[in-house]
N, C-alpha and C positions, 0 to 999 in steps of 0.2 A: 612581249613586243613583236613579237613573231606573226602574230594573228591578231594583232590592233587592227591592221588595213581591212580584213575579214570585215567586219564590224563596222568599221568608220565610212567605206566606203559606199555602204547600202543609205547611208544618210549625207552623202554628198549632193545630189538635185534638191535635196529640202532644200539647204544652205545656199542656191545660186548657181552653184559648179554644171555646164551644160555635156555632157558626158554621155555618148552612147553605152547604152547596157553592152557592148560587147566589150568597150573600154574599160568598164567597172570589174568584166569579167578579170581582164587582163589584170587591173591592182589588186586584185583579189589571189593571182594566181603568181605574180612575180616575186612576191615574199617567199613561195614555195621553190621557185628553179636558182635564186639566189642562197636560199636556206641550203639546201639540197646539194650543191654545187663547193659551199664553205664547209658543210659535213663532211666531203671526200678528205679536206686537208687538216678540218678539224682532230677528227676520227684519230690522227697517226701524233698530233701534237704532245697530248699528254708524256707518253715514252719518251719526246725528248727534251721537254722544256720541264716537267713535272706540273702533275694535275694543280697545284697551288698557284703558281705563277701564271699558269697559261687558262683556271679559273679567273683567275682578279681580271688579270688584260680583254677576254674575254666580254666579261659585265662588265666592265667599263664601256667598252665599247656602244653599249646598246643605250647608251648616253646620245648620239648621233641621229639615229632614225624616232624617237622617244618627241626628242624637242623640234625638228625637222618637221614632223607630222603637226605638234603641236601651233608652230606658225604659221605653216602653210594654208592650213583650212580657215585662216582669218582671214584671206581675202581670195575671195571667189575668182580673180582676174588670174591667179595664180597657174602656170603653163601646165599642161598635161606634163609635160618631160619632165619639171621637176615631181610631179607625184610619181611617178616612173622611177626615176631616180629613189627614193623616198621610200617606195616601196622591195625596190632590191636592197637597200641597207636595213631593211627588216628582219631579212634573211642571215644578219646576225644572232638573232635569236634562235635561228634555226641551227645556223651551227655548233651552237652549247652546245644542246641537248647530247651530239654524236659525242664529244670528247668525256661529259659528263658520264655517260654510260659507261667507253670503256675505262675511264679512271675506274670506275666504284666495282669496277669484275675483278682488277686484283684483289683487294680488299677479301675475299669472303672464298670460302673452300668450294670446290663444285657440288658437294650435297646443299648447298645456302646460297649457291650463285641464283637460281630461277626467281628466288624470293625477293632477294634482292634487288636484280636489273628490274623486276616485276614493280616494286615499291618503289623506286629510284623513278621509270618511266610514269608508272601510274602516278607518283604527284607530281612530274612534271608535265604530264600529259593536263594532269589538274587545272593546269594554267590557261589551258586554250576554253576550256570551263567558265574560270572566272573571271577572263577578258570578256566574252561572250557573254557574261551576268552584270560586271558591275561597269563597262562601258555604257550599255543603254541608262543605266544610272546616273552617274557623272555630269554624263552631257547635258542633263536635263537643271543642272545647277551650278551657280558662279562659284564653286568650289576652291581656288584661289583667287581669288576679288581684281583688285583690278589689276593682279601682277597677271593673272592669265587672260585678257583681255574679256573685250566685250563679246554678248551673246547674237546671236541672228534671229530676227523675230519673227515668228512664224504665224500663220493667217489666224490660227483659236488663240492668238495670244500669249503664248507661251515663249522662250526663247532657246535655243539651244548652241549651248557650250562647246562643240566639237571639240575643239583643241585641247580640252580635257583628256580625248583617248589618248594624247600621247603623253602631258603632262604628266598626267596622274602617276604614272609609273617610273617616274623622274627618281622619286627619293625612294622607292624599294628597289632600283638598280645601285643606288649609293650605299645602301646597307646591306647588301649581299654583297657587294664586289669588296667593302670593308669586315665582312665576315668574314670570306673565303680566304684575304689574304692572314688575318689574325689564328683562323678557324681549324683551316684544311694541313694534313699533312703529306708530305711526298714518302714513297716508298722506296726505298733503294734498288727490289726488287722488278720494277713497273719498269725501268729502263729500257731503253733498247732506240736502235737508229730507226731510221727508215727503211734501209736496207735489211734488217736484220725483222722489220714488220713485213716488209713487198713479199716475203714469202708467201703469204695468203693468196697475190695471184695466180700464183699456180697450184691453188689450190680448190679440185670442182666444186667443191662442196659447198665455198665462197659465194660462187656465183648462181649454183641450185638455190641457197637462202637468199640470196637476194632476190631473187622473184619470189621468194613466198613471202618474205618479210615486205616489201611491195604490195603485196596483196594485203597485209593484214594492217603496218603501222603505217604503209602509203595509203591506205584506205581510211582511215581514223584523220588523220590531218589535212588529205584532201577533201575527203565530206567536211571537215569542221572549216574549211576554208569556201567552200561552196554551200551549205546548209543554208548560211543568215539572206544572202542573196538569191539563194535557188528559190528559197520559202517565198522569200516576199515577191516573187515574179509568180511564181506560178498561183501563188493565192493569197493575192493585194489587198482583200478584203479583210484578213487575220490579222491581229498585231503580230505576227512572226518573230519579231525582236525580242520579245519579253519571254520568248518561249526556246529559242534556236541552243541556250546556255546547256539544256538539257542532255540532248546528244552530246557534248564534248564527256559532258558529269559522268553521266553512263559509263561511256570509255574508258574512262579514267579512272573511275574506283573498280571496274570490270579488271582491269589490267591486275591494279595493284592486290586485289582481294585473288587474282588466281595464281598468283606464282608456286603457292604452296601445293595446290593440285595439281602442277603442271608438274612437280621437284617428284610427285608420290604416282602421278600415273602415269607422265609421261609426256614430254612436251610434244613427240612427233604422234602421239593416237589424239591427242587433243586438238593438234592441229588440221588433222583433217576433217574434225567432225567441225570445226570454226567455218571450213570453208565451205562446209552444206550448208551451215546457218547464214552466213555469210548471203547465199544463194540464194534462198528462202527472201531474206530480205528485200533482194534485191527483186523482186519477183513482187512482194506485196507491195513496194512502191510505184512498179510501173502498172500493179490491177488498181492504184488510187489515183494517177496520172487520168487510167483511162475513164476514169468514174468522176473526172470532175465536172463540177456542176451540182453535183449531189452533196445532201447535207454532210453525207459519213464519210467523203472523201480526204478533208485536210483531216480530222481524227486518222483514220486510215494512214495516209501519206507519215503522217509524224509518229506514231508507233509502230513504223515499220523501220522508220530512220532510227529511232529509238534502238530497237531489237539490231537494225543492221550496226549501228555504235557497241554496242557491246559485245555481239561477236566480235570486234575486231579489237575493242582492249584486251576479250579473252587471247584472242591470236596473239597481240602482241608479247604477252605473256611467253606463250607456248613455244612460239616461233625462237625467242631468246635462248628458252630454257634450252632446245634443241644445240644449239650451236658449241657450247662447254661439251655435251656427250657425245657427238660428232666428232667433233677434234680431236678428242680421247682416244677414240678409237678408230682413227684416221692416222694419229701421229704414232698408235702404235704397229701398228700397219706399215707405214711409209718409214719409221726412222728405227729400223731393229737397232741399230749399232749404239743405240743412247740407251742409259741406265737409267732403270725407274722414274730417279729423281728427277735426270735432264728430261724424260719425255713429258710427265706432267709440268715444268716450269714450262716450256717450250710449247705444251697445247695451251696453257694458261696465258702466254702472251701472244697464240696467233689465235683465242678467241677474242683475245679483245682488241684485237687489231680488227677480225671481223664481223664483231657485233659493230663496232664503230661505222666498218665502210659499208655495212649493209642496212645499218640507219641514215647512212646519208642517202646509198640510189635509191630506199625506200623513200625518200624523203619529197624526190620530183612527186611524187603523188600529189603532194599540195601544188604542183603547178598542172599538171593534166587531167587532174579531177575535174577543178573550176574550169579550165581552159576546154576540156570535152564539153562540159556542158553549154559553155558559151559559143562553142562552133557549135552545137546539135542546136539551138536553139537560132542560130542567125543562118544554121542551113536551112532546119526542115521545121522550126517556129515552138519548136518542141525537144524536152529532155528525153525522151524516151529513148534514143538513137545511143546516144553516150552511155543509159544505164543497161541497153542489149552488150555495146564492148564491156561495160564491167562483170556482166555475168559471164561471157565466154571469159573472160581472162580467171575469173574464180573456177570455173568448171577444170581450166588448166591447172589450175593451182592442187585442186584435190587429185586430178590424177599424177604428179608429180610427188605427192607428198606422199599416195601411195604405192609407187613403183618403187621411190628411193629410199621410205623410211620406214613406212607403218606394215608394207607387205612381209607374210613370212618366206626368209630372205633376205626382206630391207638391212638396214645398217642399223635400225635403232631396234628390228623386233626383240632381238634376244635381251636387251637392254631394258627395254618398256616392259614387257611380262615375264621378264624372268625365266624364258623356256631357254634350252639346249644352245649355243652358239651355232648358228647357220650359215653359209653362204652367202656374202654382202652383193647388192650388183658393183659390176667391173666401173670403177669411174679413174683411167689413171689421171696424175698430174695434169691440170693444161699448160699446152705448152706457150 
């Protein structure tokens, strides 16, 4: 539901809807600062309502933006504000994902945590896959007859369904939010207030991973929110549509397929070599930008999105895995006066207080990925400008990752290979 507007949006001027491209950008990108924005309060819910209950209410929820979407695109007179509207209650969707995640870190010891958040993310990252795969499908057919109304006829004769993006996923929110509440179990352990979570903010290491987790799983969902409309602007000639499903796929099985090498070598050496690849990508899209015109150009431009997709499910992975052996050896650092047992219950529920809040301000990536691109393009006629800020901000990202984790020295070296316990750099409390 999250990344329906992604998708539906790039086919609203078919249907009638008169709409400037910077407006499009905009519904493309408001799912992302609404999603993003429900993560921060998402994120702390679990602990006190338990992941059961606060699943069900949750997906029920995304009942609202589902069928919303679904009526509105059947009449083209329909006010921008309401898709506005429409669009920020998509951003329900986005706020699962935080709570989801840190529910399922209690659950599994820290040698099993990387694997897990890794699977858990990677098929939920899945989703934004096969929104992007089976919406351009759908549409193209009266797949509920006349209960989902009539099609728009299009000049080759063909008709198209819109209102299918949002239908369609009517009754698999019925059967998950009926799962979850039959399904899921609460942990007695998982508890805790708010107050007893807010400890994370005064915690640097909090706010270190969130710009890197920014970089890696704000990167994945922001491209997957700009990709279907970036494509089909910069090269109208491609069917883009039937292709754009790809890059999410990548990501997605990228994530879930590396949690086990991130658990065995190390989520913070992984991560910085994500953010060279990262780099690289972003590098071969803007030498395919400058090559168009030429046949090998949109090949070029798409298997560099490709390549830069799965560095960042690898990241997303890595970046996770990191957060459980931080806190380990942070909270033994900071809380001498606790016995064994209380320091690992106590890193164990302020990682998942910060996996949670560092998946939501990762999360605005879905709204200033699209949003750069649609001001680089209504500034200077062109994506290039946006994709120069994404490279400095990864350049940033690898030297941080090495100063504070991966250097010998960092917090994680002695951790990652195994050598002699070193010297961490000084980061106290913020206050």
């Amino acid at each position: 539901v999250w990344r329906v507007g992604a998708v539906g949006v790039a086919k609203l001027p078919q249907i009638g809807f008169k709409f400037t491209t910077d407006q499009l950008f905009w519904l493309a990108a408001l799912p992302g600062l609404s999603g993003a924005t429900l993560r921060i309060f998402y994120s702390f819910m679990v602990p006190v309502f338990g992941g059961r209950l606060w699943t069900t209410l949750s997906t029920w929820s995304l009942i609202l933006p589902a069928l919303g979407i679904g009526f509105a695109v059947q009449n083209p007179n329909t006010p921008y504000l309401v898709f506005v509207i429409l669009a920020l209650l998509c951003g329900f969707g986005g706020g699962n994902f935080a709570s989801s995640m840190a529910n399922i870190s209690f659950f599994f010891p820290k040698r099993e945590k990387g694997n897990a958040l890794a699977l858990n993310a990677g098929l939920g990252n899945l989703g934004v896959s096969v929104v992007q795969f089976v919406v351009p499908l759908v549409i193209t057919a009266g797949v509920f007859g006349a209960i989902g109304g009539e099609g728009v006829p299009l000049s080759d004769g063909q008709k198209l369904f819109v209102q299918n993006a949002g239908f369609i996923w009517v009754p698999f929110i019925a059967v998950s939010a009926i799962a979850a509440w039959f399904g899921m179990n609460d942990l007695a352990t998982a508890k805790a207030s708010f107050a007893d979570q807010a400890v994370i903010f005064r915690r640097a290491h909090n706010w270190i991973m969130c710009w890197l987790y920014t970089g890696t799983f704000g990167s994945f969902i922001g491209f997957s929110a700009a990709f279907p409309l970036l494509a089909k602007i910069l090269f109208p000639e491609v069917n883009t549509l039937q292709l754009v499903f790809l890059g999410p796929l990548v990501g997605a099985l990228s994530r879930a397929g590396a949690g086990k090498a991130c658990d065995r070598i190390g989520g913070g050496r992984i991560t910085f070599w994500v953010f060279i690849a990262m780099s690289l990508g972003v590098c071969g899209i803007l030498y395919a930008i400058g090559m168009k015109g030429s046949p090998s150009a949109f090949p070029v431009f798409f298997a560099s999105f490709l390549f830069l997709f799965a560095a960042t499910g690898v990241g997303n992975a890595s970046t996770f895995q990191m957060i459980p052996a931080i806190m380990r050896k942070e909270i033994g650092r900071l809380e001498t006066g606790m016995s064994t047992e209380q320091r690992v219950k106590q890193s164990d529920k302020e990682s998942a207080a910060i996996i949670g809040f560092t998946s939501a301000i990762a999360a605005y990536g879905a709204f200033f990925i699209p949003k750069s691109f649609g001001t680089s393009i209504a500034l200077t006629g062109g994506a290039s400008a946006a994709l120069y800020s994404f490279l400095g901000f990864y350049l940033s990202c690898i030297a941080i990752t090495w100063w504070f984790y991966t250097r010998r020295g960092g917090l994680l070296f002695d951790v990652e290979r195994g050598g002699p316990t070193v010297p961490t750099p000084s980061l106290r409390p913020a206050e």
